[in-house]
DRENZAZA-995114 format. One line per 8 residues: number of its first residue (from 1); for each residue x, y, z of N, C-alpha, C, O. Coordinates in pm, whole numbers, plus 50000, padded with zeros to 5 digits. Layout:
<atoms>
NUM> X Y Z X Y Z X Y Z X Y Z; ...
</atoms>
This chain:
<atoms>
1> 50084 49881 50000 50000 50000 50000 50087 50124 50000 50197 50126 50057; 50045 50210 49946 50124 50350 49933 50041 50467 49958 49966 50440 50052; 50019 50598 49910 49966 50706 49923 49985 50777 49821 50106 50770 49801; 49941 50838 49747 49984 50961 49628 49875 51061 49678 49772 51040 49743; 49937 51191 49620 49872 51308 49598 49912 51428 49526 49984 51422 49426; 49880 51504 49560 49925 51645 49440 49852 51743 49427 49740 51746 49477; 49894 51827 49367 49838 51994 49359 49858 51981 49206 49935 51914 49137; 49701 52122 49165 49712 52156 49018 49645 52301 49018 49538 52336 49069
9> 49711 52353 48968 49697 52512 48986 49676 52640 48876 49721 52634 48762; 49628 52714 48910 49680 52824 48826 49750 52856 48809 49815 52751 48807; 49826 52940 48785 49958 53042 48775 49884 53180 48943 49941 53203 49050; 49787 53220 48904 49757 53328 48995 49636 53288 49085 49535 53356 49102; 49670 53126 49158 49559 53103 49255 49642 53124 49399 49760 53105 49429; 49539 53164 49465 49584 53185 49569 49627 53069 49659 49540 53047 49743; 49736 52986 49667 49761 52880 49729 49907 52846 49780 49993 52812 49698; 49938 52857 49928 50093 52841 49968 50098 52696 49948 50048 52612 50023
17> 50188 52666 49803 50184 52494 49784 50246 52453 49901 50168 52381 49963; 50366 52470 49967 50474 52414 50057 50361 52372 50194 50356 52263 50250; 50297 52467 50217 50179 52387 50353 50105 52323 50273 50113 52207 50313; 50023 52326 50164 49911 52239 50136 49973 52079 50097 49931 51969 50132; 50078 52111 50019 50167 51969 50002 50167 51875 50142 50103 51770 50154; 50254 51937 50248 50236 51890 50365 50179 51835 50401 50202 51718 50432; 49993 51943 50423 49888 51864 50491 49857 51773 50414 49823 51674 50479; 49849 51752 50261 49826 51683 50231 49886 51529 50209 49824 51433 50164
25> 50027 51532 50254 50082 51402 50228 50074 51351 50384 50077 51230 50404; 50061 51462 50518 49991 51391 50630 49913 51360 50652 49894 51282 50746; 49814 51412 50567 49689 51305 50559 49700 51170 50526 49619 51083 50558; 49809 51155 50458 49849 50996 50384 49906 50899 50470 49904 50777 50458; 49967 50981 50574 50088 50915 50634 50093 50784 50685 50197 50720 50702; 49935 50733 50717 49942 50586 50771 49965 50498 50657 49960 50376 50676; 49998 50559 50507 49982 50456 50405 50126 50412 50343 50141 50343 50242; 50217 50461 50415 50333 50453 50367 50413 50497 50435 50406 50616 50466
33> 50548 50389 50495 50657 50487 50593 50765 50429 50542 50857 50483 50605; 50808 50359 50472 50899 50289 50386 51022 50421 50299 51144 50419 50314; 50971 50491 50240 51026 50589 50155 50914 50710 50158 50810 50685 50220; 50930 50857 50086 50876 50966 50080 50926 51083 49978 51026 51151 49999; 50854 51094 49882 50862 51202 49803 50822 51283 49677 50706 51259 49643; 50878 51359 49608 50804 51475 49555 50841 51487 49446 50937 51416 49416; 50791 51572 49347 50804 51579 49227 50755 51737 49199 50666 51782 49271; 50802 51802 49117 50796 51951 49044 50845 52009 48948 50964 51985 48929
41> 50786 52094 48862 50880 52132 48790 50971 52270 48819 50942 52364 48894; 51077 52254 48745 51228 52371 48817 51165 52473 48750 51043 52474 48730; 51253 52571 48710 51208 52696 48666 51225 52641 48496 51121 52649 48432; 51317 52601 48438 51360 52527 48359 51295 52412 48232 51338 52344 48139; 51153 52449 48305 51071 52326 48298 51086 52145 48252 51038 52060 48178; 51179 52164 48346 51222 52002 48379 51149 51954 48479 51112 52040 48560; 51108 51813 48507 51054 51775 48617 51176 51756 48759 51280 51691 48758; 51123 51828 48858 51304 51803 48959 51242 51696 49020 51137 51672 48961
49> 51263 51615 49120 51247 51514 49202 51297 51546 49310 51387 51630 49313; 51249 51485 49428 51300 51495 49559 51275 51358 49639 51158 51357 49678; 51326 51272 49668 51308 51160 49727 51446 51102 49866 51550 51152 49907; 51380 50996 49891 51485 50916 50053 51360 50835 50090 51238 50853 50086; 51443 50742 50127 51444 50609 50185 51385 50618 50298 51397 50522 50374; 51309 50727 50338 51307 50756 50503 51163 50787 50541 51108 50870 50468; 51098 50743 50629 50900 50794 50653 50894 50943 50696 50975 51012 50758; 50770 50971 50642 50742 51090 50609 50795 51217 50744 50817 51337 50723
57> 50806 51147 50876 50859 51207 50983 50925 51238 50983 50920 51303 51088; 51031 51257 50937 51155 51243 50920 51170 51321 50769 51279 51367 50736; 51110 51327 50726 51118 51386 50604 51002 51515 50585 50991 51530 50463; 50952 51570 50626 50823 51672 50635 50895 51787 50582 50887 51839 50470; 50979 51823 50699 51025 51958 50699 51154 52052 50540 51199 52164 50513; 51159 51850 50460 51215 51878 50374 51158 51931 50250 51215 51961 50145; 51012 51938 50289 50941 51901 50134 50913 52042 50124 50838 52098 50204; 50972 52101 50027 50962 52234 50013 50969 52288 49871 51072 52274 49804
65> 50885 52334 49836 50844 52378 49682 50909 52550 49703 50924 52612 49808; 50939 52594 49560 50974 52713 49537 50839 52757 49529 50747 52705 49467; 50841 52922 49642 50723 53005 49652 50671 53082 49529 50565 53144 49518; 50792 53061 49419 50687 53124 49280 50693 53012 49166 50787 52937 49141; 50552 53021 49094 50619 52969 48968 50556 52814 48982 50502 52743 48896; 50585 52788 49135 50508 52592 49108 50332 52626 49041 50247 52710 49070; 50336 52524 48950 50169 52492 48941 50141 52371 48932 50033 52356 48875; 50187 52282 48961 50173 52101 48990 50316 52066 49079 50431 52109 49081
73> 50232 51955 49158 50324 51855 49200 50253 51759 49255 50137 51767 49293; 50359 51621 49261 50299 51532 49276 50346 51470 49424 50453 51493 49480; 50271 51412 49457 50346 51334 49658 50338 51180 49643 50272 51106 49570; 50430 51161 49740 50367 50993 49703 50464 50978 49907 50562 51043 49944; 50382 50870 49992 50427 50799 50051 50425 50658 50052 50319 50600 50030; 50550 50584 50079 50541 50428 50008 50570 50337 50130 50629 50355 50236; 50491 50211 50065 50510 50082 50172 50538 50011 50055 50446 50011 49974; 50640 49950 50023 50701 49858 49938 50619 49745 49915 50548 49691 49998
81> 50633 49716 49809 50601 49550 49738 50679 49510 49638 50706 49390 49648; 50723 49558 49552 50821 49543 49506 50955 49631 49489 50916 49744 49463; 51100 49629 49493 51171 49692 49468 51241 49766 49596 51201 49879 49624; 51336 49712 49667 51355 49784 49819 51384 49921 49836 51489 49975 49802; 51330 49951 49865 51356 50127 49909 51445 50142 49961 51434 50261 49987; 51577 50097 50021 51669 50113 50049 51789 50143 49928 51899 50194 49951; 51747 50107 49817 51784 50147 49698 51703 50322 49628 51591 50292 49587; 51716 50394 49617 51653 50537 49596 51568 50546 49454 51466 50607 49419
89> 51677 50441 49379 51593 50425 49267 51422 50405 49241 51338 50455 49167; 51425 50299 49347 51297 50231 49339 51179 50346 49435 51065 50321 49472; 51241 50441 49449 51113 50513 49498 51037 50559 49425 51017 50511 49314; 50969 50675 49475 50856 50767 49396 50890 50887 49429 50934 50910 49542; 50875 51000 49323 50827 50972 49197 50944 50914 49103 51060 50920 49146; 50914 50851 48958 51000 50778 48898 50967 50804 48776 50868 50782 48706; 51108 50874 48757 51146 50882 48650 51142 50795 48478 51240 50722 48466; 51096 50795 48418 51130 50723 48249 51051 50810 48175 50929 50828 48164
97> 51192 50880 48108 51205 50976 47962 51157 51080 48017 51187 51153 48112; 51063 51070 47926 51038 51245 48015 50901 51261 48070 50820 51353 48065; 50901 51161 48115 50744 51108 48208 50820 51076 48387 50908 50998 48420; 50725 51194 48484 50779 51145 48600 50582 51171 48713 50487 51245 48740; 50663 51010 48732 50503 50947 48827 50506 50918 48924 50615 50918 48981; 50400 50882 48985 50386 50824 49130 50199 50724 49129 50089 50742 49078; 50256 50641 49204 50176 50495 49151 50145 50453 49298 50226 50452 49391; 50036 50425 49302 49960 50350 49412 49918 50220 49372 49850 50201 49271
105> 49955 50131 49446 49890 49997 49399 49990 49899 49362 50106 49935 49378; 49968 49772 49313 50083 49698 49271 50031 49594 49103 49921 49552 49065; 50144 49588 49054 50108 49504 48931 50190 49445 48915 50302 49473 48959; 50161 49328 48834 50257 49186 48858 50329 49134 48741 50402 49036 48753; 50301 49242 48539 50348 49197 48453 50434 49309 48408 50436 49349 48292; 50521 49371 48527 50601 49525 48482 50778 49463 48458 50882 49528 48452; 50757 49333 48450 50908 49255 48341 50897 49206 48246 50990 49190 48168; 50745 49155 48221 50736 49095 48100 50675 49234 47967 50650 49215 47849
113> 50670 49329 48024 50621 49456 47956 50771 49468 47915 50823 49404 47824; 50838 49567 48000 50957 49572 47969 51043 49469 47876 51145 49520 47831; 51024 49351 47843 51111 49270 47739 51012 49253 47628 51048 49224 47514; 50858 49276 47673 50786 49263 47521 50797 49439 47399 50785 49474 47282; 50824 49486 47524 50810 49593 47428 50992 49665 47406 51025 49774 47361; 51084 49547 47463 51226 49585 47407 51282 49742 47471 51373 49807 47420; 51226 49773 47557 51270 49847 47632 51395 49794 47799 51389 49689 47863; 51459 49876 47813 51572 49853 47920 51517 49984 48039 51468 50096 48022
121> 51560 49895 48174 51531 49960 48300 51593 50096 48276 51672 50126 48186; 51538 50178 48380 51621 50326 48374 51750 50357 48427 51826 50449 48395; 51770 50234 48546 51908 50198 48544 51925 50104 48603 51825 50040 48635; 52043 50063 48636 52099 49901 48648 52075 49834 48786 52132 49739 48841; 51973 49912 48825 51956 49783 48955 51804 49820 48968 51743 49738 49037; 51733 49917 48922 51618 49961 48977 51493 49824 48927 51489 49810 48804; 51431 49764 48979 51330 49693 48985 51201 49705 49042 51127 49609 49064; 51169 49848 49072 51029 49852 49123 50874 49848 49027 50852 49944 48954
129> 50826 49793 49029 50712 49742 48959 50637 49881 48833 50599 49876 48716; 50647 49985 48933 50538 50090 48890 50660 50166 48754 50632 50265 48688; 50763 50104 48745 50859 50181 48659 50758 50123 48528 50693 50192 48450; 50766 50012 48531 50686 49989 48382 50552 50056 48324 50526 50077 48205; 50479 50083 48432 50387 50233 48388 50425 50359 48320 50387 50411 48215; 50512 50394 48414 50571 50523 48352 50625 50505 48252 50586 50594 48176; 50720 50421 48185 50764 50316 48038 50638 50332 47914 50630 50345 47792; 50535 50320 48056 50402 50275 47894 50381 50409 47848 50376 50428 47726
137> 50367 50522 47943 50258 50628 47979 50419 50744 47866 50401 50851 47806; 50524 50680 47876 50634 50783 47801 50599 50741 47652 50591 50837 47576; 50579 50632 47602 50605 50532 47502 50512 50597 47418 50545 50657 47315; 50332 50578 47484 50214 50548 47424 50141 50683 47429 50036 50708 47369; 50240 50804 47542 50160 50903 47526 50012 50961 47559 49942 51056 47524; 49999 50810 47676 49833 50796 47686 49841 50694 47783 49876 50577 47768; 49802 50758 47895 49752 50706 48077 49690 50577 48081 49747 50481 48133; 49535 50566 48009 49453 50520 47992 49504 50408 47870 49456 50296 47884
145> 49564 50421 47793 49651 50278 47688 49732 50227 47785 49706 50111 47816; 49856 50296 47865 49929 50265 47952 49858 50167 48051 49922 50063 48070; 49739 50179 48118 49706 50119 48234 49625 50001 48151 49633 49889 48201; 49567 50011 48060 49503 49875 47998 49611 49761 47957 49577 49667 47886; 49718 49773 47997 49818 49694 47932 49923 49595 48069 50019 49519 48078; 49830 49661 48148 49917 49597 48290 49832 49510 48346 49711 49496 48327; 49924 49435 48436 49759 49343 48502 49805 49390 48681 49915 49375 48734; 49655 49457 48754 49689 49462 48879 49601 49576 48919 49491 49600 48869
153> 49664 49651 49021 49600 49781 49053 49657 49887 49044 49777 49870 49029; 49620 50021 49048 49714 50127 48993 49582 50253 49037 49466 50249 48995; 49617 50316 49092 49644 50486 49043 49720 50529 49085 49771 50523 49197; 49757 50624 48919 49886 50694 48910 49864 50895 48894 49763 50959 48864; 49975 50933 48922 49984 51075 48914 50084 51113 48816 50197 51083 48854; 50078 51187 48669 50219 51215 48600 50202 51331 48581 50109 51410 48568; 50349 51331 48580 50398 51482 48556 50478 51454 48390 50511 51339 48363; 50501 51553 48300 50546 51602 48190 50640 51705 48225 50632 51796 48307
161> 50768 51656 48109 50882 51801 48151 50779 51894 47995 50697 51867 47907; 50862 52015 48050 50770 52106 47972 50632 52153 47939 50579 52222 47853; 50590 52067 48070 50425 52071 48084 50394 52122 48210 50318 52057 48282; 50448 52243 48254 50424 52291 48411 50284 52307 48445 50274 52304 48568; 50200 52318 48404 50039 52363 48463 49991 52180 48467 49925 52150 48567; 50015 52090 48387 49973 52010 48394 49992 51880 48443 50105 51833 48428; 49893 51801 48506 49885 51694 48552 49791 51576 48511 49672 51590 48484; 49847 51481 48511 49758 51351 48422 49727 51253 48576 49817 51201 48642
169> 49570 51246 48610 49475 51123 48693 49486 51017 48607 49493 51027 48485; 49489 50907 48675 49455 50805 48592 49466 50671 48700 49567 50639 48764; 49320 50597 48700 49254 50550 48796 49242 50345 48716 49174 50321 48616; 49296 50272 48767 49273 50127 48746 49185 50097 48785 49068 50105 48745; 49238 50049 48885 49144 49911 48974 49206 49924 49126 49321 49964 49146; 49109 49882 49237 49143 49820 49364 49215 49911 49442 49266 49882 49550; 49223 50062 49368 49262 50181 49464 49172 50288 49452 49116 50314 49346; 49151 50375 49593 49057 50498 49569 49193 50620 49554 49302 50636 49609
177> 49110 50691 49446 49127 50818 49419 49025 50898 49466 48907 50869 49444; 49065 51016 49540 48970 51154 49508 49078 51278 49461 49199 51296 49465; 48910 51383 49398 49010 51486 49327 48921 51569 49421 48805 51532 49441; 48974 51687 49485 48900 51845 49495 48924 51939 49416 49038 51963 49376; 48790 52026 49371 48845 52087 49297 48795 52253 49349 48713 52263 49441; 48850 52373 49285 48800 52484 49354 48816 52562 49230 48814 52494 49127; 48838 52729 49211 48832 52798 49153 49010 52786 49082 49087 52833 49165; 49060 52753 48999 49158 52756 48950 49281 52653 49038 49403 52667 49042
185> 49191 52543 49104 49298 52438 49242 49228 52345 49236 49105 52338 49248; 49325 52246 49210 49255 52126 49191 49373 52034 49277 49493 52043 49253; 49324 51957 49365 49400 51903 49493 49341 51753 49473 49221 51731 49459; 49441 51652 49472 49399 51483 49429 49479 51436 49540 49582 51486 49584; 49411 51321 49585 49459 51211 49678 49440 51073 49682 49369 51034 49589; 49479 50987 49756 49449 50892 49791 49316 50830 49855 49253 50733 49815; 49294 50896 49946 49209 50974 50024 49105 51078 50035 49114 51181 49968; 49018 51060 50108 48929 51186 50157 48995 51279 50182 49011 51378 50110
193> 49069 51246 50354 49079 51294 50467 49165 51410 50420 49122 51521 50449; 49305 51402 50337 49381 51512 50282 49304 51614 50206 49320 51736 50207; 49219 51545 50141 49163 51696 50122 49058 51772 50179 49036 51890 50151; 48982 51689 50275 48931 51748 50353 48992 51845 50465 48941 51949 50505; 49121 51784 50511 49147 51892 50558 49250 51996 50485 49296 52086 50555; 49288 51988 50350 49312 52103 50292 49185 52227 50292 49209 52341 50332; 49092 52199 50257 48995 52275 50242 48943 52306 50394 48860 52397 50400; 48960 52276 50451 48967 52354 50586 49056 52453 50673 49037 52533 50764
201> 49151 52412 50606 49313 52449 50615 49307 52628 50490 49324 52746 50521; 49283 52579 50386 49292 52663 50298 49181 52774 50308 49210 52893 50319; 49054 52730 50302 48884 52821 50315 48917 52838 50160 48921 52949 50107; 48944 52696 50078 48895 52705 49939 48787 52586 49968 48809 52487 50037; 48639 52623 49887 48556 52507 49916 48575 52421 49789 48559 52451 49671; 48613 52307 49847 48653 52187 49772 48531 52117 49743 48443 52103 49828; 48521 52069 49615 48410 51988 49583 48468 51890 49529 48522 51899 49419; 48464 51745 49623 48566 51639 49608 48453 51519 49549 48355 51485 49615
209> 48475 51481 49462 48452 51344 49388 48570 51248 49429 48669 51282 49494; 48545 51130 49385 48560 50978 49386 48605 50941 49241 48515 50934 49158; 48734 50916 49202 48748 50891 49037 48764 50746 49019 48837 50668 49080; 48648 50718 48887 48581 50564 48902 48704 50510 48841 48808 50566 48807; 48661 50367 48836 48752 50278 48772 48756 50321 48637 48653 50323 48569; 48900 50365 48582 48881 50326 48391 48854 50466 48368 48776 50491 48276; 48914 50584 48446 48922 50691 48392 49071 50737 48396 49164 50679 48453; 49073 50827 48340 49207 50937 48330 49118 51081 48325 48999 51096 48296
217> 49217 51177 48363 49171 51304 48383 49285 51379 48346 49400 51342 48370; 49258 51474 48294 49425 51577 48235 49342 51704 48329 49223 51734 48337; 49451 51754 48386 49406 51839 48439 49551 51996 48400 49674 51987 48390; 49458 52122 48389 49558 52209 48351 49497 52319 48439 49378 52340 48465; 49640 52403 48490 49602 52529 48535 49480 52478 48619 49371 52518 48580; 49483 52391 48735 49361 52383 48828 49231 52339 48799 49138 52311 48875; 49241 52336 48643 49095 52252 48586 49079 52095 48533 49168 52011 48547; 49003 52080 48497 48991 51906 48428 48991 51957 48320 48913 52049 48345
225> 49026 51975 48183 49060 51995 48065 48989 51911 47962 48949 51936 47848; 48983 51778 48054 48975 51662 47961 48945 51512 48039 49035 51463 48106; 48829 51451 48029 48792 51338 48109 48760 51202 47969 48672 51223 47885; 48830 51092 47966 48824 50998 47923 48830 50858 48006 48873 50830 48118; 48765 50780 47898 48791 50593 47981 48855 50489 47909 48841 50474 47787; 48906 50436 47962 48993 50317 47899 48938 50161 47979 48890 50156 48092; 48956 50055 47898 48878 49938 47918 49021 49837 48059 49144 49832 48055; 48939 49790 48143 49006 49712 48280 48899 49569 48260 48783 49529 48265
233> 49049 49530 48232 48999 49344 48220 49000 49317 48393 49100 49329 48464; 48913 49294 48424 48823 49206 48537 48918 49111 48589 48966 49132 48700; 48952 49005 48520 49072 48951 48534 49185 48965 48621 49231 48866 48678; 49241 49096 48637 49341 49121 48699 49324 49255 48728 49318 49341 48641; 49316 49275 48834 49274 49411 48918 49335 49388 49034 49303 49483 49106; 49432 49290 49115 49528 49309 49250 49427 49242 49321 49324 49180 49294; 49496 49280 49429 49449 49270 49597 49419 49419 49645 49502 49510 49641; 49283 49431 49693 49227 49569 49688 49259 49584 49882 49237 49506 49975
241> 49296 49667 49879 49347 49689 50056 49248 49781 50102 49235 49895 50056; 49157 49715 50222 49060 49816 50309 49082 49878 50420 49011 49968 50463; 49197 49828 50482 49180 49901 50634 49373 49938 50628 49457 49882 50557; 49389 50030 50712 49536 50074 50736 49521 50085 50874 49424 50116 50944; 49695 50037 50915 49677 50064 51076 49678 50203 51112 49672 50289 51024; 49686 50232 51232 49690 50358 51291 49828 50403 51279 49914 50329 51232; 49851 50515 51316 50044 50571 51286 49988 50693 51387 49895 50770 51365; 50072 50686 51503 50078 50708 51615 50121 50840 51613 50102 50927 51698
249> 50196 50848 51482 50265 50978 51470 50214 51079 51397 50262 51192 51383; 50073 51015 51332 50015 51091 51279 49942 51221 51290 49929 51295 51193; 49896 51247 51405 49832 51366 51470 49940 51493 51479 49911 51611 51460; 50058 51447 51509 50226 51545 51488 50179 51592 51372 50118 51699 51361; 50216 51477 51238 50251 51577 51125 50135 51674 51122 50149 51794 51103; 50031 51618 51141 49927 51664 51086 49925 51857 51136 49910 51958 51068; 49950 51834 51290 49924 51948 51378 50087 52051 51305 50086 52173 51290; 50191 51973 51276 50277 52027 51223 50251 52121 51058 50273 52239 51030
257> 50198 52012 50980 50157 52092 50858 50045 52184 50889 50083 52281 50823; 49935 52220 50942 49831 52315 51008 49980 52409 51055 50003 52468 50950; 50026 52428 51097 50038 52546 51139 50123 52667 51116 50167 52766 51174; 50121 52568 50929 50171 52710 50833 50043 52774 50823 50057 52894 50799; 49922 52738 50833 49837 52823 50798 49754 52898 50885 49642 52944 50863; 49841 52906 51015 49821 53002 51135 49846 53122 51123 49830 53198 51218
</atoms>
């Protein structure tokens, strides 16, 4: 089990990403303590990365976006299934070409993709499962082709270099997504609870949906741009996970990220 989330913005919405990122990946925090991290684009419009091997406690105070200029990013906290996080490679977000993602869920044919379609790892030891998504989603140019081609569960979050306003949803099987959305802010999770309490946090009123199985969503500058579906063989959809334990430490971050917005 893991956690993803992310921000999608305007250029001129009113939103301090560096706290909302926060609250929002402490909202996640019981879903992943394995590894932790982030994704943005530089000024440059390259996607930068920020990642470690380390739970989100330990890592909070690092996650820090430049105060001008961000309009997406993506979060991810991870509990491994494939690929040890003690290796950096195998975290999130992950890199291939010029596609950088973050993946919830697990799928079980991301080696036999990789040799059917004659492609090589991104580098020489990395083996984490969700790399072969990002492989499809660089290749095919398309979320929704990408995820019909895997067998398991998945939602994913991508980022594009040279695509700063924008962000690509895209929803399998056997994981919940929600999106909030507001006047030019559009805030996605794993979860409710993160964006519920963004929008409490923020006093933007969020109007949060549930994104079904077998969609993708492009989202630009804080809006949905574009809503499509792609076909999920029944067949292979994972092991769908219902309950998470408690994380003791969770009420910290939480009270920690709140009180940038004191």
């Amino acid at each position: 089990m893991c956690g993803i989330a992310g921000i999608c913005r305007a250029a001129d919405a009113p939103l301090d990403v560096t706290a909302t990122a926060r609250l929002l990946v402490a909202g996640l925090a019981e879903r992943g303590q394995d590894a932790t991290g982030y994704a943005y684009h530089a000024p440059d419009g390259h996607v930068a990365v920020v990642k470690d091997s380390i739970p989100l406690s330990a890592f909070i105070r690092r996650l820090e976006l430049p105060h001008q200029g961000v309009q997406a990013t993506v979060l991810h906290v991870r509990d491994f299934t494939k690929g040890r996080p003690g290796l950096n490679d195998n975290n999130h977000p992950i890199r291939f070409g010029q596609v950088v993602g973050v993946h919830n869920g697990h799928i079980s044919n991301d080696d036999e993709l990789f040799e059917r379609r004659g492609k090589e790892r991104s580098t020489p030891y990395i083996s984490v499962d969700s790399e072969a998504i990002m492989m499809l989603v660089d290749e095919l140019g398309d979320a929704g082709r990408a995820l019909e081609l895997v067998q398991g569960s998945a939602a994913i979050a991508v980022l594009r270099d040279d695509q700063p306003d924008r962000v690509t949803l895209a929803k399998r099987a056997s994981r919940t997504l929600f999106l909030g959305r507001a006047d030019g802010i559009a805030l996605f999770a794993s979860t409710r609870e993160p964006l519920e309490l963004a929008r409490d946090a923020t006093g933007h009123p969020l109007r949060i949906e549930e994104v079904h199985d077998g969609t993708v969503l492009e989202l630009q500058a804080g809006e949905v741009v574009h809503r499509s579906r792609f076909h999920v063989d029944r067949r292979f959809v994972g092991r769908r996970f219902v309950t998470y334990p408690n994380l003791p430490e969770k009420p910290e971050l939480v009270r920690v990220a709140l009180a940038a917005f004191l």
